[in-house]
N, C-alpha and C positions, 0 to 999 in steps of 0.2 A: 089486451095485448099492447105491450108498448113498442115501436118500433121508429126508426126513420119517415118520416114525412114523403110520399110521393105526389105530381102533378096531379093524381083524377083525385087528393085528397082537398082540393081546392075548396071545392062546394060546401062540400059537411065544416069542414076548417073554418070556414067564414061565418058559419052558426053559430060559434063558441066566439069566433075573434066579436062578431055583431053583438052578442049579448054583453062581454067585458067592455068595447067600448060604449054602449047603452050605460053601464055602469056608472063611468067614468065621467060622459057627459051629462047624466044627471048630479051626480054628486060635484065636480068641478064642469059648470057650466060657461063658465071664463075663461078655458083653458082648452076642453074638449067639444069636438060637434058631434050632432047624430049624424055618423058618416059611415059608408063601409071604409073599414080599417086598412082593407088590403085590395088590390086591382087582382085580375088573373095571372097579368103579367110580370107582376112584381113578386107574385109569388112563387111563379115561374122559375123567375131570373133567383130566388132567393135558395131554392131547391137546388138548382145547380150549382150554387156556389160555392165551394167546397172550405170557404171560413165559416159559414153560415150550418149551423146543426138546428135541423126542425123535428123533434121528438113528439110523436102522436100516440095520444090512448085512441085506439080504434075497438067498436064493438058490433059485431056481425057489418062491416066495411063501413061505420060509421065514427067519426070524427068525434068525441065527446071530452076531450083535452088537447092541448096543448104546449111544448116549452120552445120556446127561440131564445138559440145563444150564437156567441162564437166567443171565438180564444182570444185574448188582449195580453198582450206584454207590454209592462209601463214600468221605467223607471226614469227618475231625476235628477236633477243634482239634488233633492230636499227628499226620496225616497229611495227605498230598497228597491232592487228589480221584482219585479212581479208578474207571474202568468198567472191566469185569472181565466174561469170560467162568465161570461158576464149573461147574465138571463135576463132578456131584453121584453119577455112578455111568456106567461103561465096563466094558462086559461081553461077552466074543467067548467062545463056547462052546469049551471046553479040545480038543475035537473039531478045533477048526478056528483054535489057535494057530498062529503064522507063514506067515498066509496074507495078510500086509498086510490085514488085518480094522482093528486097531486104528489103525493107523494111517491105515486109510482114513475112519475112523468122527473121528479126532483133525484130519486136514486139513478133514471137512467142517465140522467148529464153527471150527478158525479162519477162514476163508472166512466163515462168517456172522459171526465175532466181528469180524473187520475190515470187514465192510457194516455193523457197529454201531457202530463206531466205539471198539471196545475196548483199550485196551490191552496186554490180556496175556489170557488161558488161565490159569487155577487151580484146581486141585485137590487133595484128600488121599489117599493113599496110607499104607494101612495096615503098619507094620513087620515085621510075619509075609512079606509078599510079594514076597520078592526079584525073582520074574519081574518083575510090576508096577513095580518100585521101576528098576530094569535098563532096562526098556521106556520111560519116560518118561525118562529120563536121556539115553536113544539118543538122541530125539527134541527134545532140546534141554530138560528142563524141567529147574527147577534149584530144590535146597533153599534155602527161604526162613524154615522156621519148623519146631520139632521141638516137640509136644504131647509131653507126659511124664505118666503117671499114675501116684501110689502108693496101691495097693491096702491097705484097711485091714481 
């Protein structure tokens, strides 16, 4: 079942957020620590916020995905205006890959991002994760912009 994010989902939450960033700080050890990802309180404060949409797969009240977004409106003098769905972190415990997790967790943000009257879904995906990078291409998302870093 996918649903809105509540406070007692903190604990389970942090299993899924603990193993992505495990991930991360193995594969980008320059970049990421082996840390918890998120405090109680910030998760708190992030639940209540009413920019902030936290989308949970739960199963018999357990936490086994994840999506964090909220709505952005950007426009430039060098671009068109834009609202945008922006998904800040998608996380399905490696336990419970290919079980339509993410992609259940990715249909429930477009569904609110077109009640918002969004444009598009965007997100970053880090280079180390080909599942990741595989996974969203399935699904229709398409390279728009490639970050380059040179390490000094």
């Amino acid at each position: 079942m996918i649903r809105e994010a509540k406070e007692k989902d903190f604990n389970t939450l942090l299993k899924v957020f603990r193993e992505v960033q495990n991930l991360h700080a193995t594969n980008e050890p320059n970049i990421f620590k082996f840390t918890d990802p998120i405090k109680p309180d910030e998760f708190k404060e992030m639940v209540k916020n009413p920019n902030i949409k936290i989308f949970v797969s739960v199963d018999e009240n357990i936490v086994n995905g994840f999506l964090i977004g909220s709505v952005i409106e950007r426009e430039s003098n060098l671009t068109l205006s834009r609202k945008q769905f922006v998904i800040e972190n998608l996380a399905v415990l490696k336990s419970k890959h290919n079980k339509r997790i993410g992609k259940s967790l990715i249909n429930k943000a477009k569904e609110f991002a077109e009640v918002q009257k969004c444009d598009s879904l965007i997100l970053s995906v880090w280079c180390f994760n080909s599942n990741a990078l595989g996974f969203y291409k399935h699904l229709g998302f398409e390279e728009k912009s490639i970050k380059m870093e040179l390490n000094l």
